[in-house]
Each structure stands twice: as C-alpha cells, then as structure tokens.
N, C-alpha and C positions, 0 to 999 in steps of 0.2 A: 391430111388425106381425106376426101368424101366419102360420105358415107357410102358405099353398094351394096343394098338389099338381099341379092339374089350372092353375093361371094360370103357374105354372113348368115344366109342362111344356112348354103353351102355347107361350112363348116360346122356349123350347130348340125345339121344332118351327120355331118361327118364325124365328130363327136359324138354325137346320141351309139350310133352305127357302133362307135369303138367301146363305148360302155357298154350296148349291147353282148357285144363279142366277147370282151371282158366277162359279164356276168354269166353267157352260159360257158365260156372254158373253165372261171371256177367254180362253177357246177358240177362239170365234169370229173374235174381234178379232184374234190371232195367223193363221188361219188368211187373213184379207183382206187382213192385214198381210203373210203369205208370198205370196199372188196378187199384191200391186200387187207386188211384188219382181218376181216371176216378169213380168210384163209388162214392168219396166222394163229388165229383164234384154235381151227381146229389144225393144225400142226402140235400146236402145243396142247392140244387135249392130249392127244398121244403120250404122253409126259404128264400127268395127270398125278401118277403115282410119286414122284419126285418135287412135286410141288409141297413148299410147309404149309403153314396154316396162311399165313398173310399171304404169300402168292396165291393160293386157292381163293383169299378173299377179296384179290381184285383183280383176278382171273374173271370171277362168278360175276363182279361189278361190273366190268368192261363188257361182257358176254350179253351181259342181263342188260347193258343201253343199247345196242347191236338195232334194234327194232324202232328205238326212240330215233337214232341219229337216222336211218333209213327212212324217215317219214319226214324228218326234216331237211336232210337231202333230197327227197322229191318232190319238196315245196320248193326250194332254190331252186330247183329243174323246171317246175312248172312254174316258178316267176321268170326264169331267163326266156325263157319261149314265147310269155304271153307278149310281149314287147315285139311290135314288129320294126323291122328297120326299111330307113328311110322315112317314116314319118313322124313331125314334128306336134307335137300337143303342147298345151299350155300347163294340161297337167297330165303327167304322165298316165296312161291307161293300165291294160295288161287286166282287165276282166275281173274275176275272182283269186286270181293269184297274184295281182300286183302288189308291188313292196309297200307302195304310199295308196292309192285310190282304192286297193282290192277290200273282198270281203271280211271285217273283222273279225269275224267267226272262221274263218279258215285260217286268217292270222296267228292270232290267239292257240289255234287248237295243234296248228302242224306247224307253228315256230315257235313260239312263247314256251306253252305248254311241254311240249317235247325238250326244249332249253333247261325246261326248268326240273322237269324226271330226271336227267342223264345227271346233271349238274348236282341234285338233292341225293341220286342216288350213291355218288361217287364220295360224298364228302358224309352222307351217312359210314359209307364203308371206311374212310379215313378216320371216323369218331370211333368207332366198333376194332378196330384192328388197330390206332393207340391207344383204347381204352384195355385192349386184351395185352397189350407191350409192359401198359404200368402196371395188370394186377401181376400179370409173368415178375415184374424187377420185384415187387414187396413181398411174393412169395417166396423171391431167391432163386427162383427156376430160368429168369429169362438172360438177358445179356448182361 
C-alpha cells in the first residue's frame, strides 16, 4: 500500500484528538470522584461519635489529604485543557502545565509533591494505628 501523507496525518490528528478527550474525561471523573469523597467525608462526621480509635485515625488521614488530592486534580485539569485539538507538534506543548514540555516547578510542586503528602501521610497513619493494634495485644486490652 503507498504511503498517503495527508490519510496519516489524519489519523495521528485523530488520535492526538482521542487522547485528548481521554485526558480531560479522566480529569473529570477524578474530580467527581474527589466531590462524592468530600461529601461522604462530611456524612460521616455526623457519626463522629461511633467512630473507635482507628476509624477516627483514618477518618482524620483521608480528611486531612482532601486539599492535597484537590491541587493535584486541578493540575490534571489544567494539563487536559493546555492541549489543543487538532494540532500536531513534534513535541507535545500544553504551556506551563504540560505532562512532558511544562514547567518543572509546577510539576514537581502540584503533582509530585502533593503524591507524595497524601501518600506519606496515609501510611504514617497505617504505622501509628498498627503500632497502637500491637501495644493494645501486649497489654491484653486489644483483640
């Protein structure tokens, strides 16, 4: 078959276009995904008092990333947008919030950075609430 410039472009356009679409629906989907959190979050404050000690402690972890995950969701949001469709680059653009070309200091501070609180923070809370499980069994008091 010969080559046709303009039917492979086409498609690399066409393609780019569907990653695009891709990239900001799950934007999206992460961001409705952090809302129903956020509401279930305060559903279950209501219930505050029924909570033990370990629900309370990753109750307060989950609550207390709430702001991390929201700044890194509006970095996805502001990389799917910077992308315009329909045009073809060699290396991909997208400004200050592009995935590959953007600024590393925006990178770094509202992907990486935020990754690494939510992440550091949750498994802090995992050391602290088995480290409260084992003194509970050697004093006899826990399960």
């Amino acid at each position: 078959m010969p080559y046709n410039p303009d039917s492979s472009s086409t498609s690399v356009v066409d393609s780019l276009n569907k990653a695009i679409t891709y990239l900001r629906a799950s934007a999206m989907v992460s961001l409705v995904a952090w809302g129903l959190i956020l509401v279930s979050l305060v559903i279950l404050s209501r219930h505050w008092g029924a909570f033990g000690r370990t629900a309370r402690a990753f109750y307060i972890a989950v609550a207390g990333s709430m702001p991390f995950l929201f700044i890194r969701i509006l970095y996805a949001i502001l990389a799917a947008w910077a992308y315009k469709k329909g045009v073809v680059t060699v290396v991909p653009g997208g400004g200050k919030y592009g995935l590959i070309t953007g600024d590393v200091g925006v990178l770094v501070g509202m992907r990486v950075l935020m990754e690494f609180l939510v992440v550091s923070g949750w498994v802090a809370t995992g050391f602290l609430v088995g480290q409260q499980g084992e003194d509970m069994d050697v004093k006899g008091e826990g399960v």
